[in-house]
C-alpha positions as a printed NumPy array, in Angstrom:
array([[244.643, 199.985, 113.771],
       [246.17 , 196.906, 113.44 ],
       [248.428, 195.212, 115.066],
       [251.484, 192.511, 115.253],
       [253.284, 190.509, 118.026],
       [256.974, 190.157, 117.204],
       [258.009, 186.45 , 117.896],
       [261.663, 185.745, 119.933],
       [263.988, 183.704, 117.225],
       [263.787, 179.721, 117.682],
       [266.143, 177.77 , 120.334],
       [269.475, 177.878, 119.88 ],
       [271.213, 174.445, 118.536],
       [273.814, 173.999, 121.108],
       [275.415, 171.458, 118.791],
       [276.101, 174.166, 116.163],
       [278.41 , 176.662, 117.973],
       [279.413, 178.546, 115.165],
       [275.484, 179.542, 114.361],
       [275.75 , 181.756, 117.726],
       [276.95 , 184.656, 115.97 ],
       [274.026, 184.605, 113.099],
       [271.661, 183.67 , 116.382],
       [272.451, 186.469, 118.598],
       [272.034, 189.305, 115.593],
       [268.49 , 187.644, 115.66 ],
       [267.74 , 188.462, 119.435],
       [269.471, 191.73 , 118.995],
       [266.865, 192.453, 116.244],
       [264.232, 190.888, 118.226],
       [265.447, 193.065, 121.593],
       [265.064, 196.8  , 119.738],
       [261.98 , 195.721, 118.015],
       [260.222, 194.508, 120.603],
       [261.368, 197.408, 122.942],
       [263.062, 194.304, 125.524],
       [265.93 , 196.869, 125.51 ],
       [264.154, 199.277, 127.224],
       [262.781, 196.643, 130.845],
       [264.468, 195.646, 133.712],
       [267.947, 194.07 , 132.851],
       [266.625, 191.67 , 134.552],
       [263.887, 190.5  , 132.4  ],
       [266.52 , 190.786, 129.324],
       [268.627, 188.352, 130.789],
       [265.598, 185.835, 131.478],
       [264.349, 186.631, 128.04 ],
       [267.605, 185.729, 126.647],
       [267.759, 182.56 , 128.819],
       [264.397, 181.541, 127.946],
       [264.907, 182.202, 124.092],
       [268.203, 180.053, 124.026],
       [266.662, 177.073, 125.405],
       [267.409, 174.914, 128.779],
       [270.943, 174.173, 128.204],
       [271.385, 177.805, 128.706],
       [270.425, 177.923, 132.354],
       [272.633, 175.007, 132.926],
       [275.96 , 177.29 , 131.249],
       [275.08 , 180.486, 133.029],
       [275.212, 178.855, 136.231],
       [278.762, 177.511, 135.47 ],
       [279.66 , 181.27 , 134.838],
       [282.146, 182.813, 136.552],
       [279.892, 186.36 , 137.294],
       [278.467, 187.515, 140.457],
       [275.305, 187.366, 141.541],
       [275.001, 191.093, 140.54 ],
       [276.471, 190.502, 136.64 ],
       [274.173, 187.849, 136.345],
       [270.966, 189.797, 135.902],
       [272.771, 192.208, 133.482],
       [272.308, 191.491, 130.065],
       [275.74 , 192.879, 128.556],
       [277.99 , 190.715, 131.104],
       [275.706, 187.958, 130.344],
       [276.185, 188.187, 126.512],
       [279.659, 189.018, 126.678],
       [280.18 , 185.792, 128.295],
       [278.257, 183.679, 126.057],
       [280.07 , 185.314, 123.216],
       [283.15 , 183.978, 125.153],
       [282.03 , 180.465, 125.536],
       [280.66 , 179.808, 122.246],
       [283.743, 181.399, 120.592],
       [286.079, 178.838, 122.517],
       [283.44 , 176.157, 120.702],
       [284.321, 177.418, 117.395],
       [287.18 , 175.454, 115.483],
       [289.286, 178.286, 113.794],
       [290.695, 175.891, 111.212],
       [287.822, 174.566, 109.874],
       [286.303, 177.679, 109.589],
       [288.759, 179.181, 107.867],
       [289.096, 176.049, 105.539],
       [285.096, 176.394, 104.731],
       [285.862, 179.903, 103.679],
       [289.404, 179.244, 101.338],
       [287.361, 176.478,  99.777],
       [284.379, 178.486,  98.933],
       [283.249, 179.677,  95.428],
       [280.757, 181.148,  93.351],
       [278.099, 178.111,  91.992],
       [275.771, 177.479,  90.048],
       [273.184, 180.105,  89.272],
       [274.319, 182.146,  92.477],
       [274.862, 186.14 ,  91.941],
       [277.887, 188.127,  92.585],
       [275.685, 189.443,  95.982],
       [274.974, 186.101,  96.915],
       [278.211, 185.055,  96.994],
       [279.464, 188.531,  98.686],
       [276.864, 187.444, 101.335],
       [278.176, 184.245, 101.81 ],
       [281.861, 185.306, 101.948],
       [280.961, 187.728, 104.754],
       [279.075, 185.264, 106.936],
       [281.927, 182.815, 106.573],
       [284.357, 184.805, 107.616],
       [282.282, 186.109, 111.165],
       [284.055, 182.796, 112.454],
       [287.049, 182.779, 111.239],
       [289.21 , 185.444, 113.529],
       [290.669, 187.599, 110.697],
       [290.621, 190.609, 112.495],
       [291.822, 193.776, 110.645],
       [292.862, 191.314, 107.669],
       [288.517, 190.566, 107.325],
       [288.11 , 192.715, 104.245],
       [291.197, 191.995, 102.622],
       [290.43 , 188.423, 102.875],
       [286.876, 188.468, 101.977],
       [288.311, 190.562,  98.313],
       [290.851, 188.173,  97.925],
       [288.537, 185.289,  97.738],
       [285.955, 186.845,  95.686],
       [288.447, 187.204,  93.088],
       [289.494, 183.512,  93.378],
       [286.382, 182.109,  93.783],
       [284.366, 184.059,  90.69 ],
       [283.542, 181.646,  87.722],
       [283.658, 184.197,  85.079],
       [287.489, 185.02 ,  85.968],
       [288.044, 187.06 ,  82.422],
       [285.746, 189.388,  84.538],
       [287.724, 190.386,  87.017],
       [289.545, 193.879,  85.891],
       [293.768, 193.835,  86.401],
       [295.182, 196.892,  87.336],
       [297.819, 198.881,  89.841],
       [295.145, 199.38 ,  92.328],
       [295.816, 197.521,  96.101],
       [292.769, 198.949,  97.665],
       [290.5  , 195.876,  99.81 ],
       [287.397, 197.543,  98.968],
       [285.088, 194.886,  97.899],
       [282.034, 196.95 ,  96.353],
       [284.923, 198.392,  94.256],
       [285.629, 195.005,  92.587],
       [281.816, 193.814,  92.387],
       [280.895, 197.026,  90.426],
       [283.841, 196.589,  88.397],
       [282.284, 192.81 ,  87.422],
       [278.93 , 194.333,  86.885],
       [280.487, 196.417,  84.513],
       [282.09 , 194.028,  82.628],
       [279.082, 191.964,  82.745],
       [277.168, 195.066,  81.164],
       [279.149, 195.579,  77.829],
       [279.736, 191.506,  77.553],
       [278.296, 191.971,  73.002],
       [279.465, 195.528,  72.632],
       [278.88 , 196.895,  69.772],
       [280.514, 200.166,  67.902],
       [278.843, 203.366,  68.847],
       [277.015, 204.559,  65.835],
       [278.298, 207.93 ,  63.685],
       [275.028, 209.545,  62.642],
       [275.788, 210.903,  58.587],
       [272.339, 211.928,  56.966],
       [274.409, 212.826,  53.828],
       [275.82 , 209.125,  53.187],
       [274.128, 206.337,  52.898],
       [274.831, 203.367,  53.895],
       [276.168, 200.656,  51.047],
       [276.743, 196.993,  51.779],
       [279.082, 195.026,  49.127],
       [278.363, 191.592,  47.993],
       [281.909, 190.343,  49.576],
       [280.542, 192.047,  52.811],
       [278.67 , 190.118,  55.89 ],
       [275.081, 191.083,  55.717],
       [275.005, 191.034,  59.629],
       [277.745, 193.166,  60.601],
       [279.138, 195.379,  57.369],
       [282.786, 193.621,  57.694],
       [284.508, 192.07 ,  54.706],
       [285.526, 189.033,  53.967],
       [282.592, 187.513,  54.03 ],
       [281.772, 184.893,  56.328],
       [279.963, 182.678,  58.406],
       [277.315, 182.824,  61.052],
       [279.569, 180.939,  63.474],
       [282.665, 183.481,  63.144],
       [280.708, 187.042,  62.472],
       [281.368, 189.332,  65.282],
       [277.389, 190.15 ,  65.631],
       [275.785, 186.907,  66.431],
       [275.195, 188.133,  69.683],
       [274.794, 191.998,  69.077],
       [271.553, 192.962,  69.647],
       [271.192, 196.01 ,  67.425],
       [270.225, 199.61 ,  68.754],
       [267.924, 200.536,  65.967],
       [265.219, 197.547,  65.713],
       [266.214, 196.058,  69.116],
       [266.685, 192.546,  67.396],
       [269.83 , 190.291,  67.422],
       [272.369, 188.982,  65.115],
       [273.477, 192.236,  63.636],
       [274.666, 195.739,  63.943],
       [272.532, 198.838,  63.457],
       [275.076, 199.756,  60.402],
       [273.561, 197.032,  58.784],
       [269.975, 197.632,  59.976],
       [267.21 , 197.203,  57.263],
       [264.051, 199.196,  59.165],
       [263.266, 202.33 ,  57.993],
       [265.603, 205.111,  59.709],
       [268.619, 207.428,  59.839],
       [271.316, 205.55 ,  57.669],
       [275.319, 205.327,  60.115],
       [278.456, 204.873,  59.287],
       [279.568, 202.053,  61.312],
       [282.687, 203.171,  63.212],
       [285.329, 200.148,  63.67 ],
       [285.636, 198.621,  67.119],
       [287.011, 195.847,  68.846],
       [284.838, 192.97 ,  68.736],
       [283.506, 189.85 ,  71.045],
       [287.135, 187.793,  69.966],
       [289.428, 190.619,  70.43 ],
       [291.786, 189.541,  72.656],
       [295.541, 191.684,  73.834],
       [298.498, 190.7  ,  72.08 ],
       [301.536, 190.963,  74.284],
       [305.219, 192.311,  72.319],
       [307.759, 191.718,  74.3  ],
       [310.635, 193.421,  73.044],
       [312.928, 195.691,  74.801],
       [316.079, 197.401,  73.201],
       [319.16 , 199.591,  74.757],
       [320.683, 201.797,  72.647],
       [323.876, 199.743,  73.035],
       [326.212, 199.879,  70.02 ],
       [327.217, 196.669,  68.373],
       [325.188, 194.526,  70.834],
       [324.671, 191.023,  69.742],
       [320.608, 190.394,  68.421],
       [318.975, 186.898,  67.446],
       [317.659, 188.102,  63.823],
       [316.55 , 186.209,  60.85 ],
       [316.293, 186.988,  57.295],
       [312.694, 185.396,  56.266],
       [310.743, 185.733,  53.075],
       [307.465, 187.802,  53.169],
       [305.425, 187.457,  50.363],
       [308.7  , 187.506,  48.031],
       [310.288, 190.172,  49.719],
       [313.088, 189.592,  52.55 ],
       [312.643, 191.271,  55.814],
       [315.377, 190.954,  58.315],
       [313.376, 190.145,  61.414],
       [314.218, 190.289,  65.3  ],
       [313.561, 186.871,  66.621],
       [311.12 , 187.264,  69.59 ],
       [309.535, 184.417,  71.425],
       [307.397, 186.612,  74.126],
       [305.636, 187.623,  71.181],
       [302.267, 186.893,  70.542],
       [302.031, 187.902,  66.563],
       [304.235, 189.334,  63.848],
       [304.457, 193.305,  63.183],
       [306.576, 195.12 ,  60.344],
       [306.761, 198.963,  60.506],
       [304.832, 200.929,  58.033],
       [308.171, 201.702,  55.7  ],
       [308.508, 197.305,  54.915],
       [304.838, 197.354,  54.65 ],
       [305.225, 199.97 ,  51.49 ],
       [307.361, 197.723,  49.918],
       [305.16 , 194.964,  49.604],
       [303.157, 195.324,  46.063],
       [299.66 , 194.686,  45.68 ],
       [298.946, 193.892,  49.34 ],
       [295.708, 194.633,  50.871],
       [295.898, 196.216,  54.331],
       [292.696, 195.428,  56.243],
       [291.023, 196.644,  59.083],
       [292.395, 195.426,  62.786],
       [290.186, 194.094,  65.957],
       [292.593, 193.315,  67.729],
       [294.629, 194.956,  70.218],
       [298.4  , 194.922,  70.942],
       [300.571, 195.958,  73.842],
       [304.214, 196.268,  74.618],
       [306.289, 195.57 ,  77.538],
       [304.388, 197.872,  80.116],
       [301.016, 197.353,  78.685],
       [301.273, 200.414,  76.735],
       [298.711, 200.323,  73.377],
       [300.723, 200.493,  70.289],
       [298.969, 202.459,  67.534],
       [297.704, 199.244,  64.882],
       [297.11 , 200.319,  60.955],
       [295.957, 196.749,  60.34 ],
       [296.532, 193.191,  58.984],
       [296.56 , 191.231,  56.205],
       [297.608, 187.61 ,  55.789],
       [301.515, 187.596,  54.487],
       [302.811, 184.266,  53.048],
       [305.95 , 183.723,  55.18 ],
       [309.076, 181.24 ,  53.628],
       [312.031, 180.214,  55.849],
       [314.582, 177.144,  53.674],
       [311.639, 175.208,  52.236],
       [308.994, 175.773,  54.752],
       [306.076, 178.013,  53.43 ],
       [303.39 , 179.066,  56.162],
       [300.535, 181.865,  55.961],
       [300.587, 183.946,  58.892],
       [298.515, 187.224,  60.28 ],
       [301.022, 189.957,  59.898],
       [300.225, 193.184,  61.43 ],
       [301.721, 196.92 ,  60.508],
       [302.73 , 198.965,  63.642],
       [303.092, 203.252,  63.629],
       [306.784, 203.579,  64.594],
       [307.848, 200.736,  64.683],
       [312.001, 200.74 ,  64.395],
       [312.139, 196.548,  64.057],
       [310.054, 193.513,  62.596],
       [309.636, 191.221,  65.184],
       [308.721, 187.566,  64.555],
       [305.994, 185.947,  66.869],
       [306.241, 182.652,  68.381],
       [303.326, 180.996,  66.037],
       [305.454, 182.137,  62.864],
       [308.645, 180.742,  65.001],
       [307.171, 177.355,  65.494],
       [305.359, 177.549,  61.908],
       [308.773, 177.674,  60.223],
       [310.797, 175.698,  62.82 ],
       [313.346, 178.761,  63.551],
       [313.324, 177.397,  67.137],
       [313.318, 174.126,  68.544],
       [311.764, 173.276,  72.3  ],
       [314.024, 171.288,  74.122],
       [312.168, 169.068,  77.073],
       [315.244, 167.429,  78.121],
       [319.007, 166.74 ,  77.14 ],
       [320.349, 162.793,  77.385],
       [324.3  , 163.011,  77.793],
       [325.706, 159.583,  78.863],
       [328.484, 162.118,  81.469],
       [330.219, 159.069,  82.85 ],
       [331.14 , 157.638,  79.114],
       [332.039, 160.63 ,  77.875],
       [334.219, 161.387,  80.965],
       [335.425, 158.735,  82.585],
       [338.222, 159.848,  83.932],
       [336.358, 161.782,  86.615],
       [335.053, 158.924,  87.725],
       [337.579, 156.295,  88.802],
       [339.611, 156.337,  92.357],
       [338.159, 158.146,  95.7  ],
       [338.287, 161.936,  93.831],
       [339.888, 163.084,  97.397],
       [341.954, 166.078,  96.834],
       [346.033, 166.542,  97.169],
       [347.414, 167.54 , 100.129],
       [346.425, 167.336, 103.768],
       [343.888, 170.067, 105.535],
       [344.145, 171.04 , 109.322],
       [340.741, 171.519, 110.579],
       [341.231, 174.265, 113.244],
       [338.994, 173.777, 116.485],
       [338.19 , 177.01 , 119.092],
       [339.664, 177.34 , 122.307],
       [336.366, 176.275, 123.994],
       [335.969, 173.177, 121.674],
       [334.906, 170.331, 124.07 ],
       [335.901, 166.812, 122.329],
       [332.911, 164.049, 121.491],
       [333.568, 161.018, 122.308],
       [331.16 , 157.412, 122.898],
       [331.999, 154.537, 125.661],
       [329.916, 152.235, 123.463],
       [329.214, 151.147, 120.104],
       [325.595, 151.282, 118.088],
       [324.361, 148.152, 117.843],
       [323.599, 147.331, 113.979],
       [320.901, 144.995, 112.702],
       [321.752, 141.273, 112.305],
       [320.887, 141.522, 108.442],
       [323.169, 144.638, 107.546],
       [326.725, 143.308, 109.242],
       [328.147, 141.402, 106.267],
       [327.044, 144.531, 104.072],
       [328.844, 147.053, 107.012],
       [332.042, 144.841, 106.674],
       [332.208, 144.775, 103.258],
       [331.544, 148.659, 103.544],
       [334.146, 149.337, 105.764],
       [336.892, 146.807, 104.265],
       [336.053, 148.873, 101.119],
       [336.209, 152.044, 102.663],
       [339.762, 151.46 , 103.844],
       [341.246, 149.75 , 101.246],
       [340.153, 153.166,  99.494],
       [342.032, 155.136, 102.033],
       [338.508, 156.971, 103.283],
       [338.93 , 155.823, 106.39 ],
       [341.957, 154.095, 108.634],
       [341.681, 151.415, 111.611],
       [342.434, 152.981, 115.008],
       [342.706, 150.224, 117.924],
       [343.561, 153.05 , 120.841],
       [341.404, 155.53 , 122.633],
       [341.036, 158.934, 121.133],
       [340.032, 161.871, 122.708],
       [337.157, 162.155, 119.438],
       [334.933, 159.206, 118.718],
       [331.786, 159.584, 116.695],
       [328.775, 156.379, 116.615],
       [328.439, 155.142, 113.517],
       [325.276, 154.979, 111.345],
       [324.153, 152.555, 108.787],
       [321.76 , 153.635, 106.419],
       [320.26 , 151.496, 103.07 ],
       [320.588, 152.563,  99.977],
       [317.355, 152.905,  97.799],
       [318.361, 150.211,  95.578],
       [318.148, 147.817,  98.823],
       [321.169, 146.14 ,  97.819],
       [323.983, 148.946,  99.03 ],
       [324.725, 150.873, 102.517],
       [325.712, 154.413, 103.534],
       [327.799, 153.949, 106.62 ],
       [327.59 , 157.634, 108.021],
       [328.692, 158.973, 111.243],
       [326.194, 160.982, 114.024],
       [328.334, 163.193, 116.224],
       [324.945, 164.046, 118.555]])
């Protein structure tokens, strides 16, 4: 039978105390194994010693254990643990861990793994897991990956199966609808590669990167399949440049409230619509759509949401020529179920120049008003400034000194400052004196003269 000696892990790099963690598993591993655990406490703690290398004999002897605790292994460990952990910069640990993500070529596992060993150091406590999620989530490359939702819970294997998920259906295609009694028929104004009219390119079809279920090859969709087999129906489905369209409006049933509408012209026919710049495209309800002769409703791939994410029921698109005063744009116009309002989206709001974006507003104020500007501003009147019963009064013995370079500026500060009745000369003691503070202006040419009263 044959047989293998289990070797103790290397010396430990005293230099390195935050490998003693990752070290110490090691021995642990090594101790079971090698069935250490099971000898003379005495022999674990030389074992230990011996493993760790010289500098090791010189700590344990600066130990503070008895005699007795130092031939146990658990004392001996725990205060190892102790020292090492007082070697350990918490700060920079923690740093190395808030600055780490997910590179090049490394898994979602791999980076997991190095989360978790990063954070051994770094004194987290109950917050560990929490932490270790939160950074996942930051520090993933593919962030579209990461799935939003109400839940709070720091389980991290929830959150890596939910990117292994998304990672799974990346090309989805639409399930197939088996239909033995229709075949299929593909138009000449329909894409040979996925069954979708208008035609169009390579670059821009949906199934470039389908592979297809029937033959196993890419670039199309099994509805469009040419080997010999069952003929589908393909069913529609969102596809790889689908993205959510937000709607962001919100109404009250409010009588006679005030709404931001505009009357705009939609392939000849006006439609009063509901200006709305949190929205990402332009619906009509079904009963404007009906209205509109000789328009083409197509099929939609796209899917919209309203204010609390709640999927609105599409019917489709079609591409509505939209006039507004002499401005004539083409936009995607899409026909809601229900719908009680047409709202216009912000492209078709910037297309046609129905709101302008104001960056910043120059008003010469002083020009304009100059009256608020001349004299002191002080207000009529006198005010008595009440003090408590226990108010102590502040006074200095001696003046601030102020710097050689500033006292023509102070003097002109001061002259100014009483000539405009701010201040008034006092040449008697008072029972309140405050020191005096001179502070330049940015402009380096100008003072403050303040007062410090501590």
């Amino acid at each position: 039978m044959a047989s293998f000696q289990i070797v103790a892990p290397e010396n430990f790099n005293f230099d390195r105390p935050e490998e003693w963690p990752r070290w110490i598993r090691k021995f642990e591993r090594f101790r079971q194994a090698s069935g250490l655990h099971s000898k003379d406490e005495a022999k674990q703690v030389n074992t230990l010693i011996y493993s760790m290398g010289d500098a090791a004999d010189d700590i344990l002897s600066s130990m503070d254990l008895s005699d007795d605790n130092k031939k146990k292994y658990e004392p001996v460990k725990t205060k190892f643990d102790e020292h090492f952990a007082r070697g350990r910069n918490v700060i920079h640990e923690r740093a190395k861990f808030n600055i780490r993500r997910q590179q090049d070529g490394e898994t979602v596992d791999q980076f997991v793994t190095a989360l978790h060993t990063l954070a051994e150091n770094c004194s987290y406590g109950p917050l560990r897991e929490e932490m270790i999620r939160d950074r996942l989530v930051v520090g993933l490359r593919d962030m579209q990956s990461v799935i939003r939702g109400p839940d709070q819970s720091p389980n991290i294997d929830r959150v890596v199966y939910k990117k292994s998920q998304v990672r799974k259906s990346t090309h989805p295609q639409p399930p197939p609808i088996d239909n033995p009694k229709q075949p299929q028929t593909v138009h000449k104004d329909t894409c040979t590669r996925c069954g979708k009219s208008p035609l169009h390119s390579r670059q821009q079809c949906p199934a470039r990167e389908a592979v297809c279920q029937k033959c196993s090859m890419k670039g199309h969709y099994q509805v469009v399949c040419h080997s010999k087999g069952v003929n589908v129906i393909e069913s529609t489905s969102p596809t790889e440049d689908s993205v959510d369209d937000f709607l962001g409006a919100v109404e009250t049933n409010t009588a006679n409230k005030p709404t931001c509408s505009v009357t705009v012209s939609l392939n000849n026919h006006d439609v009063n619509f509901k200006i709305d710049m949190g929205a990402d495209v332009t619906v009509i309800p079904e009963s404007i759509f009906k209205k509109l002769n000789g328009v083409e409703l197509q099929h939609c791939s796209r899917s919209l949401s309203g204010p609390c994410q709640k999927t609105l029921e599409v019917c489709g698109q079609f591409t509505g020529v939209m006039q507004y005063n002499n401005i004539v744009v083409e936009q995607e116009v899409f026909v809601i179920h229900d719908l009680h309002k047409a709202l216009i989206g912000l492209p078709a709001i910037e297309a046609l120049e129905l709101v302008s974006r104001v960056n910043n507003i120059t008003l010469d104020i002083p020009a304009k008003f100059p009256e608020l500007f001349e004299g002191l501003g002080s207000l009529p009147g006198e005010y008595t400034i009440r003090l408590s019963d226990n108010a102590r009064p502040f006074t200095i013995t001696m003046p601030r000194r102020v710097a050689l370079p500033l006292l023509p500026k102070v003097k002109s500060e001061l002259e100014r400052m009483e000539k405009s009745g701010v201040i008034s000369k006092v040449d008697i003691p008072t029972e309140w004196c405050t020191a005096m503070v001179v502070v330049p202006k940015p402009d380096g040419r100008n003072i403050f003269v303040l007062i410090s009263p501590s």
